[in-house]
C-alpha positions in Angstrom: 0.0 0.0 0.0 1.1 3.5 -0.7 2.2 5.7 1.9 0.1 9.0 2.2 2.2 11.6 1.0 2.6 13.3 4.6 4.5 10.2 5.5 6.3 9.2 2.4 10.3 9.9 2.9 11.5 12.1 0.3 14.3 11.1 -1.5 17.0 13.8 -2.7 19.8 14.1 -5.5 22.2 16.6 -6.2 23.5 17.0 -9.6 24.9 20.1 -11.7 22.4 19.5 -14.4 18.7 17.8 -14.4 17.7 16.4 -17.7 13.9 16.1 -18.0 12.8 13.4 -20.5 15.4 10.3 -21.2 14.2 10.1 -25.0 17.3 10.7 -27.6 17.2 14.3 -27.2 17.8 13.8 -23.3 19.8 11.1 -23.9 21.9 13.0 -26.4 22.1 15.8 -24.1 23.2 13.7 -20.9 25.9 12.4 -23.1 27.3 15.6 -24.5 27.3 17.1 -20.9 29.2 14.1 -19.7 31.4 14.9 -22.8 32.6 18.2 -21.1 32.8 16.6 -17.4 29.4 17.9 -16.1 27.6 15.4 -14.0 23.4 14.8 -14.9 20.9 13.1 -13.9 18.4 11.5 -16.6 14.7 11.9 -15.4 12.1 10.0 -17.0 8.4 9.4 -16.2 8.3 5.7 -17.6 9.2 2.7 -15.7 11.1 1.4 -18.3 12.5 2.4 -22.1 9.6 1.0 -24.4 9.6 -0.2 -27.4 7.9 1.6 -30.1 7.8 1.1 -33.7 9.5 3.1 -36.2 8.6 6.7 -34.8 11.2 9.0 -35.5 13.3 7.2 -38.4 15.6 9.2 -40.2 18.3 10.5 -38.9 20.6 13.1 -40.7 24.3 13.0 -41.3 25.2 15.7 -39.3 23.1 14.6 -36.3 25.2 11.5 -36.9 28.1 13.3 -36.8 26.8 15.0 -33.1 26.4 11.1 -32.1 30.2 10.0 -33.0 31.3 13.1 -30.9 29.9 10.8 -28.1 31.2 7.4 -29.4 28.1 6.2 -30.8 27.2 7.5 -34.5 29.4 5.1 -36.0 27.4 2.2 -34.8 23.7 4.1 -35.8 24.8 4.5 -39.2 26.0 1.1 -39.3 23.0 -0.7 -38.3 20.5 1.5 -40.4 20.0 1.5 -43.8 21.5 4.5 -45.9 20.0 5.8 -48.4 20.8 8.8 -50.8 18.1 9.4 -53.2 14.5 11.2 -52.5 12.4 10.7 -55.0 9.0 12.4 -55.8 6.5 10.9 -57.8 2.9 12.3 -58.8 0.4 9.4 -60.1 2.7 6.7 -61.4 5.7 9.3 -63.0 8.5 10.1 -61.4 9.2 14.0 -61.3 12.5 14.4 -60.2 15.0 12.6 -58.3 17.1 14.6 -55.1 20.7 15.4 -55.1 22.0 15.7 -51.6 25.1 17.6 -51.6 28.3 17.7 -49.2 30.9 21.0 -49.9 33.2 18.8 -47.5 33.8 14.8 -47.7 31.6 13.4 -44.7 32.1 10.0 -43.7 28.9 9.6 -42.7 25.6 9.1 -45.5 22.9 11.8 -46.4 20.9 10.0 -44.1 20.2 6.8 -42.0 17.0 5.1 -41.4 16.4 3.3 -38.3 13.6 2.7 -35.5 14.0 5.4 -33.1 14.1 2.7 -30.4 17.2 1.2 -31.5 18.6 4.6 -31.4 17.9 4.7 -28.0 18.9 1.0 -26.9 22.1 2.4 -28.7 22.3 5.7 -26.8 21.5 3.8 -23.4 24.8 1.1 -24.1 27.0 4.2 -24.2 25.2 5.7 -21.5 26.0 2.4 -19.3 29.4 3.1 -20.1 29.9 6.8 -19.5 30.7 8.5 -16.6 28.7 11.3 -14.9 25.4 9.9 -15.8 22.6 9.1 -13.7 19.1 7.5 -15.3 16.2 7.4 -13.2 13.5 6.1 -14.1 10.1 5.9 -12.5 10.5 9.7 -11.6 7.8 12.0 -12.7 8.6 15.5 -12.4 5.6 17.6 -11.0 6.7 20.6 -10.0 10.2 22.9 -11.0 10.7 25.6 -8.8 14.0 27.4 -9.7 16.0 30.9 -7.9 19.2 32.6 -7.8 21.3 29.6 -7.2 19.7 26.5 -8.7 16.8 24.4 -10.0 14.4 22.1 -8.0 12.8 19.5 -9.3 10.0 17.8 -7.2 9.0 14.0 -8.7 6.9 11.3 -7.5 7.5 7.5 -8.4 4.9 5.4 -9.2 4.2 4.1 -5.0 4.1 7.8 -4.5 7.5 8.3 -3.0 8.2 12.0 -3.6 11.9 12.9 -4.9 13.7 16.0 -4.6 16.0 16.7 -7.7 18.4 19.8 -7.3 20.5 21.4 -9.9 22.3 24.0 -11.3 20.7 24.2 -14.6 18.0 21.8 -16.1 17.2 20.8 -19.4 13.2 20.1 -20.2 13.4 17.5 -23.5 10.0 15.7 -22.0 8.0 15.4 -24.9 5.6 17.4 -26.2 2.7 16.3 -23.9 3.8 17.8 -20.4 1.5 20.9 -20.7 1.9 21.5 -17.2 5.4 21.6 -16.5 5.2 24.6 -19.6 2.6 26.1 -17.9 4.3 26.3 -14.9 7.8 27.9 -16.9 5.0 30.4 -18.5 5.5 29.8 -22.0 3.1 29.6 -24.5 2.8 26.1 -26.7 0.9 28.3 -29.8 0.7 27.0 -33.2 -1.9 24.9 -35.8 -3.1 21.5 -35.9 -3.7 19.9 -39.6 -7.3 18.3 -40.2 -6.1 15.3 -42.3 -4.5 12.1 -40.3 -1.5 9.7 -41.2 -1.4 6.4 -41.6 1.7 4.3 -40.6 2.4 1.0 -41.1 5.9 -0.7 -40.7 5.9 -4.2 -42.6 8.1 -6.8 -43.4 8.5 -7.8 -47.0 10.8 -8.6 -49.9 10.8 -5.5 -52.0 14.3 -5.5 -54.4 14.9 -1.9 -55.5 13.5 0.2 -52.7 16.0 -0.5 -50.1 18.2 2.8 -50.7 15.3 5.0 -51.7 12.8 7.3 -50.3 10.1 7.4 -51.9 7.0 10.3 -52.5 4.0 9.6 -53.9 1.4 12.7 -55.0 -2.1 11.5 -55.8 -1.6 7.6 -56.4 -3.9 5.6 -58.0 -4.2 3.9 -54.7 -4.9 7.1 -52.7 -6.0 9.5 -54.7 -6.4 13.2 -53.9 -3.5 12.4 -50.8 0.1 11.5 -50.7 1.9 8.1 -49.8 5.8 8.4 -48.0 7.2 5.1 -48.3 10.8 4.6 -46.1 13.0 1.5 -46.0 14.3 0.3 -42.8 16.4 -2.7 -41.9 15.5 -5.9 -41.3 13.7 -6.1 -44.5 11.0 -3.9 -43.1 9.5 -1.0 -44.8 7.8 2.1 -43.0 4.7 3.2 -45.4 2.9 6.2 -44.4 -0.9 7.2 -45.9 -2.7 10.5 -45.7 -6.1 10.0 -44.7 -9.1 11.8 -43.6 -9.8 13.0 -40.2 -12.4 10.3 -39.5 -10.3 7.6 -40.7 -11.1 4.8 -38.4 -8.0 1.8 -38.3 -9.8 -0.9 -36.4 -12.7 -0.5 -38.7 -10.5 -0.9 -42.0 -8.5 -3.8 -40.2 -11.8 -5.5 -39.3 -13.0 -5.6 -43.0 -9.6 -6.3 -44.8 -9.1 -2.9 -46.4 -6.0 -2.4 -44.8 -4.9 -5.4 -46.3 -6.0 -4.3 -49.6 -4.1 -0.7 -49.2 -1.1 -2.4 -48.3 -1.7 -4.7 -51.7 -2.0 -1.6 -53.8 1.6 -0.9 -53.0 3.5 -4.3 -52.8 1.0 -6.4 -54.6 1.1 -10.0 -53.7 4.4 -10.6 -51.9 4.3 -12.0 -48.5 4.2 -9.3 -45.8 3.8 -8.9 -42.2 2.8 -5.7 -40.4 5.6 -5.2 -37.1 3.6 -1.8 -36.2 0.8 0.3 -37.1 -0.4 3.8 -35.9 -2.8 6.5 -36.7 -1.8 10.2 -35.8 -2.7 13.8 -36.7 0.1 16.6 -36.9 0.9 19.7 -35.4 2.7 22.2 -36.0 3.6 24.6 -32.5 6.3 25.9 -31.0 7.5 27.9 -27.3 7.4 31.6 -27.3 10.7 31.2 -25.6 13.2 28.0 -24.9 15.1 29.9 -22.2 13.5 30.5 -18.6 15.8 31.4 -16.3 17.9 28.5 -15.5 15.4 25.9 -17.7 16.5 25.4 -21.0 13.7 23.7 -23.0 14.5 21.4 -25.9 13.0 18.9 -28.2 9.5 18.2 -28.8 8.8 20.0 -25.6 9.6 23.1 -27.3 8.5 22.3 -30.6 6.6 20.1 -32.8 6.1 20.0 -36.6 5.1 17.7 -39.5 7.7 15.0 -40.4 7.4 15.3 -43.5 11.4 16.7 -43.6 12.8 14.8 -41.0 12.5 17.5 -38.9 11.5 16.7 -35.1 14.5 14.2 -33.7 16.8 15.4 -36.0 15.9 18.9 -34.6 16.2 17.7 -31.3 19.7 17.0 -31.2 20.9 19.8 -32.2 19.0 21.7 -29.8 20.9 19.2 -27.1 24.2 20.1 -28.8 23.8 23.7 -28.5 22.4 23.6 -24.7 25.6 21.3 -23.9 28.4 23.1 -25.1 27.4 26.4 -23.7 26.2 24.7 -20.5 29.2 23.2 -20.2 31.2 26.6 -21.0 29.3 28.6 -18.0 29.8 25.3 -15.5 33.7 24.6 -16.3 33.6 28.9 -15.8 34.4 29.6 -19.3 31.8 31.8 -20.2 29.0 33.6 -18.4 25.2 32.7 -17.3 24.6 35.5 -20.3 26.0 32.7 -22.9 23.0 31.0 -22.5 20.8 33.6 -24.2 21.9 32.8 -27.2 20.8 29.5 -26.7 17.1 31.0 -26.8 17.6 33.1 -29.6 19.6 30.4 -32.0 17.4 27.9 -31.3 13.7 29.9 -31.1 15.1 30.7 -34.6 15.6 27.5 -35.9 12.4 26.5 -34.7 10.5 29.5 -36.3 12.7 28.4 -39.6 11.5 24.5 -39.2 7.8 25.9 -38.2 8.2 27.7 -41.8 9.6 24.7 -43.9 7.3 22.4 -42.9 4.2 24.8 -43.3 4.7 25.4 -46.7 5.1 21.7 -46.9 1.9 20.8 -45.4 -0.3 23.7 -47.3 1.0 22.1 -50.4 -0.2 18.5 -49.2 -2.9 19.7 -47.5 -4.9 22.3 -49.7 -7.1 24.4 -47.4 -9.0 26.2 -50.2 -9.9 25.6 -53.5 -7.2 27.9 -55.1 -4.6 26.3 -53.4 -5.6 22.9 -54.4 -6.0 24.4 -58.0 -2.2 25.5 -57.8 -1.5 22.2 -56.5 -2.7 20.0 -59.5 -1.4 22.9 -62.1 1.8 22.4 -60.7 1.9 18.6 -60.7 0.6 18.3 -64.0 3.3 21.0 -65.2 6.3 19.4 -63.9 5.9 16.0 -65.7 7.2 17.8 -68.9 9.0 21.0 -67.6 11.7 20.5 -64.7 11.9 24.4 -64.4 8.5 24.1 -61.9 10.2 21.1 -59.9 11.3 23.5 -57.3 7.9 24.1 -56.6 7.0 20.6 -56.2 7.0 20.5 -51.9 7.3 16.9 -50.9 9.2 18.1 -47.8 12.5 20.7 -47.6 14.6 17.2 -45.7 16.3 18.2 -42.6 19.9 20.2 -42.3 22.0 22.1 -39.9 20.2 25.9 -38.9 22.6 28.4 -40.5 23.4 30.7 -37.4 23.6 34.0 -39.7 21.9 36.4 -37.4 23.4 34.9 -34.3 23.9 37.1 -31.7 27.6 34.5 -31.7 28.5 35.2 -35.1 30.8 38.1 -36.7 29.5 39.1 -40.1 32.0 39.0 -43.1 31.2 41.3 -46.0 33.7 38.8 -47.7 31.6 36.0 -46.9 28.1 36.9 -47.3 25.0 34.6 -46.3 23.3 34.3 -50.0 19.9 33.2 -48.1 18.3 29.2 -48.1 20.0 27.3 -51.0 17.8 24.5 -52.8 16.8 21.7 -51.0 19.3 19.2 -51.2 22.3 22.0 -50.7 24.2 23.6 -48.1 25.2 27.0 -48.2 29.2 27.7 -49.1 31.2 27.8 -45.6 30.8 31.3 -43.9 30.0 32.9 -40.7 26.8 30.9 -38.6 27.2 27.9 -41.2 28.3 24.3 -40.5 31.9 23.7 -41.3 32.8 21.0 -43.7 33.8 17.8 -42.4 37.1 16.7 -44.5 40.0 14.5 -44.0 42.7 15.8 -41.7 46.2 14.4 -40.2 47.0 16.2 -37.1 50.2 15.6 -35.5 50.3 14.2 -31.8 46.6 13.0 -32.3 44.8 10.4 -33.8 42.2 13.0 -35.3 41.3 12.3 -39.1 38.0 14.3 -39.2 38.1 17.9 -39.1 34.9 18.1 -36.5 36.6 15.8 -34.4 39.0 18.6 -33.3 36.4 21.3 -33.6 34.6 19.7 -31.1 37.0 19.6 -28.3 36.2 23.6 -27.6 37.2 26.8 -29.4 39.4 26.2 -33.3 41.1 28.9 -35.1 42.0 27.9 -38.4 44.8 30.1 -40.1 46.1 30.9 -43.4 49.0 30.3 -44.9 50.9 33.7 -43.8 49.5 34.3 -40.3 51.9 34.1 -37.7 50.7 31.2 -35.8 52.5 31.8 -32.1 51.2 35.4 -31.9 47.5 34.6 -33.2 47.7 31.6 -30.2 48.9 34.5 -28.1 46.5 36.8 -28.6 43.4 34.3 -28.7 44.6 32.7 -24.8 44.5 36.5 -23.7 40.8 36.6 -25.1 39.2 33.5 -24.7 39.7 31.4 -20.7 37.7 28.4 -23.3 40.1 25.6 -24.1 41.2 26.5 -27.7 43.6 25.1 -30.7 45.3 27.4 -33.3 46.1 25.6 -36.8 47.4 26.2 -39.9 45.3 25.0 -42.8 48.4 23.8 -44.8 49.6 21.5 -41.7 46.6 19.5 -41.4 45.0 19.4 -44.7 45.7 15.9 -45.3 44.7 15.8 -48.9 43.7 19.1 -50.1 40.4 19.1 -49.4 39.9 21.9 -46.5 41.3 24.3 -48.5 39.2 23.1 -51.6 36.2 23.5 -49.0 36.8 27.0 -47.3 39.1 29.1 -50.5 40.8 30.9 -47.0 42.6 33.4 -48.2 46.2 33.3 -46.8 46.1 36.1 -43.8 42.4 34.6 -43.0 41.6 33.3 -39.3 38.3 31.3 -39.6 37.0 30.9 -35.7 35.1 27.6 -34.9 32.6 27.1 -31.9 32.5 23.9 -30.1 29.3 22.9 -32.0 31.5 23.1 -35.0 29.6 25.6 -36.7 31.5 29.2 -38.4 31.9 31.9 -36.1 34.2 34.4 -37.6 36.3 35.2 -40.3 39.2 37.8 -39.7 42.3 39.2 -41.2 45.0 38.0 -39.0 46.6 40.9 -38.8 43.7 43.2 -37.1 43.9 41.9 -33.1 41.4 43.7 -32.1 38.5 42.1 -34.9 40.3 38.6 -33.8 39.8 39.3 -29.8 36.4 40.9 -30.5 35.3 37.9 -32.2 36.9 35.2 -29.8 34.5 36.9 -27.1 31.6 37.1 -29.0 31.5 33.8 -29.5 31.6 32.9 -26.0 29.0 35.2 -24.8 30.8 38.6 -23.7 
């Protein structure tokens, strides 16, 4: 029997930071922190990790790359199934075919499909085998209460034992369903919900052909007036997802063999089996703010949209990325508490920017009045013969790094100008608030061969050919207390292909943040732009 509440004893941890939710953005988060030396503890609701169909599926190459920082990517992207061709279809004709291109040489694919759950079984092994990591599970957080010095966390377990959590910072990655625990931060959760629903089904079958292909289906004979996503995954299994309308009913079709029959329409008569099914409607909302005070909300908790992109887990993570690394900066005293503003302001931005993407997506798949739906068909039926209008085909912008470009972080370079959101399938060319290029490297002393290897460690400067390498290294330990490496493009560019990637000129510093995205790029010889830009990027 459960004691009464009066009489239950209260349990109590200490921790430097609580992470709320042990899905993969928490658990990406927990391991990052750990990363940098910061001790967490992992809160989750559930009893247990469950295991749930496909969910989130794709994962992205540089979210990949976020996991291998931690030991793990390596082994996601060999277990899933790559795959590096979208292709869009409308009826039975195929419109166009997606390039995905990389300005650097990635070892890691476009993008990865795997069930969400083995992501996290994978995540949980490296968590077992990290340091500074505490899961616990069975601990509902009811209440945060946060002041001056710290956040309190107040669970309850499932017998009603209450738990006291205490922290220095938290990180709210929960899900999107806690509507309390926002309520009680004071944000808003505003945004739209979309009237069709979505079919999933994950089944096993022989299908030769699709296993490296993602496929798009507009108005298909077998679901006509809607779209069909089909996904491979391993194991032979293939996730197929149906647009249907808002009173589609799954036990009902199930009960009369129509499900069957919609499933037949695709693979025909090929054994099958179905490992998952699910019916869901899609939102589209976001936080009016992910900072609140010493809370820094990530994840679906902070936002939600269509995943018709890739957009939520992928998302996710690199919300985790950018909460760790400046976390981990004001904990080891390397920056200020004011570094995590721009946590609120880089990420609220990408959200806005993914809110955006996958809007335009879903009023192209979704008509809500007769014009649009007459724009729609004129465009489908325009692009089977002119590939001029296949830009305008939106079968989902797929998911890719946020460019920082108005980052409070980031130094503008009239040199390197941000030429706005490139076609899908492209990245912008490397420049302040963009993703450096991952490219082969040799780095003597270290067993680095990745360029984002080393940008990850903390603060790279990256000089040119004539800049005086002991005073830069000078100057930029006089700026910066952040741990920080100073080297010249020529030493490590194992095979030519860093300099292929950036064109630095030769008196050029390019600055890297931790997250390995561009801050800066200077002319070594102006100190001051060098120093300004060193503590910008840290917050100052």
């Amino acid at each position: 029997m459960n004691q009464p509440d009066s009489q239950a004893a209260t349990a109590r941890h200490q921790t430097q930071v609580a992470v709320v939710g042990n899905g993969p953005v928490g658990q990406t988060a927990a391991l990052l922190l750990a990363r940098w030396g910061i001790d967490c503890i992992a809160l989750d609701r559930r009893p247990q990790r469950d295991v749930i169909g496909s969910k989130a599926i794709c994962q992205q190459r540089d979210v990949l790359d976020v996991w291998e920082s931690v030991g793990v990517g390596h082994k996601i992207a060999a277990e899933g199934v790559t795959w590096d061709r979208a292709t869009t279809l409308y009826k039975d004709a195929t419109l166009f075919t997606q390039p995905f291109v990389d300005t650097g040489r990635s070892v890691f694919p476009p993008f990865v499909n795997i069930s969400q759950t083995r992501t996290e079984e994978l995540l949980d092994e490296q968590i077992a085998a990290t340091a500074h990591i505490t899961p616990l599970w069975d601990h509902g957080v009811e209440q945060i209460e946060q002041d001056a010095d710290g956040v309190t966390l107040h669970c309850r377990r499932a017998d009603g034992t209450p738990v006291v959590v205490q922290a220095q910072y938290a990180i709210a990655a929960a899900g999107s369903a806690p509507r309390e625990l926002r309520h009680q931060l004071g944000v808003s959760f505003n945004g739209r919900s979309f009237d069709d629903k979505f079919l999933i089904c994950d089944i096993r079958a022989d299908l030769p052909g699709w296993e490296r292909e993602r496929r798009f289906y507009f108005d298909p004979e077998w679901n006509p007036g809607r779209q069909v996503l089909i996904h491979p995954c391993p194991d032979s299994t293939f996730r197929i997802d149906w647009q249907v309308p808002g009173d589609y009913d799954i036990e009902q079709e199930e009960a009369s063999g129509a499900l069957d029959a919609r499933i037949r329409q695709i693979i025909g008569d090929k054994p099958y089996e179905i490992v998952w099914k699910s019916v869901y409607r899609f939102h589209s909302r976001m936080v009016d703010r992910m900072r609140v005070g010493r809370v820094l909300l990530a994840g679906d908790f902070a936002h939600i949209v269509s995943p018709f992109g890739a957009r939520g887990l992928n998302t996710g993570v690199m919300d985790a990325e950018n909460a760790a690394w400046k976390l981990a900066f004001v904990l080891r005293g390397w920056a200020s508490d004011a570094l995590l503003d721009s946590y609120d302001s880089e990420r609220c931005a990408a959200s806005r920017e993914n809110i955006e993407v996958t809007g335009h997506t879903m009023d192209f798949l979704v008509p809500h009045t007769e014009e649009q739906h007459r724009i729609r068909v004129e465009r489908l039926t325009a692009a089977l013969t002119d590939p001029s209008v296949h830009p305008q085909i939106d079968s989902g912008r797929l998911s890719e790094p946020f460019w920082y470009v108005d980052s409070p972080l980031t130094t503008p370079d009239a040199k390197h100008p941000f030429a706005g959101r490139p076609p899908r399938g492209h990245v912008p060319p490397p420049g302040p608030g963009v993703a450096l290029p991952d490219v082969p490297v040799r780095i003597e002393g270290t067993d680095c061969t990745r360029l984002r290897q080393v940008a990850r460690d903390g603060l790279l400067l990256l000089a040119g050919s004539a800049v005086d390498l002991a005073r830069l290294r000078e100057q930029a330990q006089n700026a910066s207390a952040a741990p920080l490496r100073v080297l010249r493009i020529a030493d490590i560019d194992a095979e030519g292909a860093l300099q292929q990637a950036l064109h630095a000129g030769p008196d050029e510093v390019w600055l890297v943040r931790p997250d390995a995205h561009i801050a800066a790029i200077c002319a070594s010889g102006d100190a001051q732009a060098v120093r300004a830009a060193l503590q910008r990027v840290v917050g100052h």
